[in-house]
C-alpha positions as CSV (number, residue, x, y, z in Angstrom):
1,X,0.0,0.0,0.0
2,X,1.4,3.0,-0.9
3,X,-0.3,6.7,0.6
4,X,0.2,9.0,-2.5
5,X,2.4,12.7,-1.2
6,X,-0.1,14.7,-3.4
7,X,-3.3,12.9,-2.0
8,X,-2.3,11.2,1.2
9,X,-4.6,8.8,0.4
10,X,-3.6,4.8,-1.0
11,X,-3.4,5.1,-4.7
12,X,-4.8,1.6,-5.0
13,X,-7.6,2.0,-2.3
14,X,-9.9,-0.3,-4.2
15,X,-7.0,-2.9,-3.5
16,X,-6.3,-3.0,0.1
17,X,-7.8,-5.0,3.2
18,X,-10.4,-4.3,5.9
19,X,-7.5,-4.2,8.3
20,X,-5.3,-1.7,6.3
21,X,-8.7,0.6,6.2
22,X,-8.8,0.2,9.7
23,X,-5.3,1.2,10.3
24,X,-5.5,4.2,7.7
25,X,-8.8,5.7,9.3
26,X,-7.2,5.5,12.5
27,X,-3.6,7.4,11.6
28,X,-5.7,10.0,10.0
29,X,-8.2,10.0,13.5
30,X,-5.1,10.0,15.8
31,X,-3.5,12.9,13.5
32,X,-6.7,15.0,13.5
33,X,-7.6,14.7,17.0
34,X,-3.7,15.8,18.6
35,X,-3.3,18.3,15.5
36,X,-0.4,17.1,14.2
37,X,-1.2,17.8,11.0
38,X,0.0,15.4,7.5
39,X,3.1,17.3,6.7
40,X,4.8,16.2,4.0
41,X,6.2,13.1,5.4
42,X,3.5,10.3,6.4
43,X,3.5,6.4,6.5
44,X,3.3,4.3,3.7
45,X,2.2,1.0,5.0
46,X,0.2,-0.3,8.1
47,X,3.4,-0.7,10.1
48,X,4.2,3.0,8.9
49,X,0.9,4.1,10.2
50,X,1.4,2.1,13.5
51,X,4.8,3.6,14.1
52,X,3.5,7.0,13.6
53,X,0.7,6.6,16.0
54,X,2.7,5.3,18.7
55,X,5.2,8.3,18.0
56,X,2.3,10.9,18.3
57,X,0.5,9.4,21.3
58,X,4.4,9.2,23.6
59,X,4.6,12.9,22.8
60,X,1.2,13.8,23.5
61,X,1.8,11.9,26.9
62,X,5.7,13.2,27.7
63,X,4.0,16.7,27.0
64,X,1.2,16.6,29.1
65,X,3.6,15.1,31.8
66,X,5.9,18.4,31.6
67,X,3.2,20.7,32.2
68,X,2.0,18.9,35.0
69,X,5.2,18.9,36.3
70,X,5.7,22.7,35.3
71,X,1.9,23.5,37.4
72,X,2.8,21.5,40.2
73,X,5.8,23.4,40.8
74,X,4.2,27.1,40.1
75,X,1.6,25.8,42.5
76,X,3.8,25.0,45.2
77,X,5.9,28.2,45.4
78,X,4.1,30.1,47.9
79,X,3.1,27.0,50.1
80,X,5.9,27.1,52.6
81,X,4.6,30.6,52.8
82,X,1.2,30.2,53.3
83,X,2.1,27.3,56.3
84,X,4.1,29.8,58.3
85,X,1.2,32.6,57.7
86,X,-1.2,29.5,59.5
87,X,1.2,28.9,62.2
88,X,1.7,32.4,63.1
89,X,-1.9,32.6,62.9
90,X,-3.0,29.7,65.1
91,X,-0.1,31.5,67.7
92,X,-1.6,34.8,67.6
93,X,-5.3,33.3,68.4
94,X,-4.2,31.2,71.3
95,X,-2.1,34.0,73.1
96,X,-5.7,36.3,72.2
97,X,-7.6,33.4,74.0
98,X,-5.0,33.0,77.0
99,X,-4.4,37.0,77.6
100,X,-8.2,37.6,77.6
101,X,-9.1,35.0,80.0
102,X,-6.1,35.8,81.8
103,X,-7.9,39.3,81.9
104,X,-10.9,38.0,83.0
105,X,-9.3,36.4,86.1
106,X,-7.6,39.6,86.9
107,X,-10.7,41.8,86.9
């Protein structure tokens, strides 16, 4: 089977299996749906078309890994911060609660 550079498209579709129509309509799925786009180099046979898949989906996934990585990160800047800020708050509210009764006994 041979995909055509003009057409991308078997030049002898009328001549090719169920499973190479199978494998064909899913290169062109997987392509579409991660916008890849056809370029100008694309697979020639079913193998072709597999190896390009598999290529497309790893850096889809190593990617979406990185910017995960990338969020966590920006997320977890100010987080020491924000702990301290609670702990200093959580102080301040217990010496409020210990001077005022303290106060009270007093009086």
């Amino acid at each position: 089977m041979y995909v055509s550079a003009q057409k991308k498209w078997p030049k002898n579709a009328a001549n090719i299996t169920l499973y190479q129509h199978y494998a064909i309509s899913i290169y062109f799925a997987v392509v579409t749906m991660t916008t890849t786009g056809y370029g100008d180099i694309s697979g020639h046979e079913s193998f072709g078309f597999l190896v390009i898949i598999v290529t497309i989906i790893f850096g889809v996934l190593v990617f979406a890994y990185a910017v995960s990585l990338l969020t966590a990160t920006l997320v977890n800047v100010d987080a020491p911060k924000y702990c301290h800020i609670a702990k200093f708050s959580s102080v301040f509210f217990s010496l409020s609660l210990s001077l005022s009764l303290s106060l009270c006994l007093f009086v």
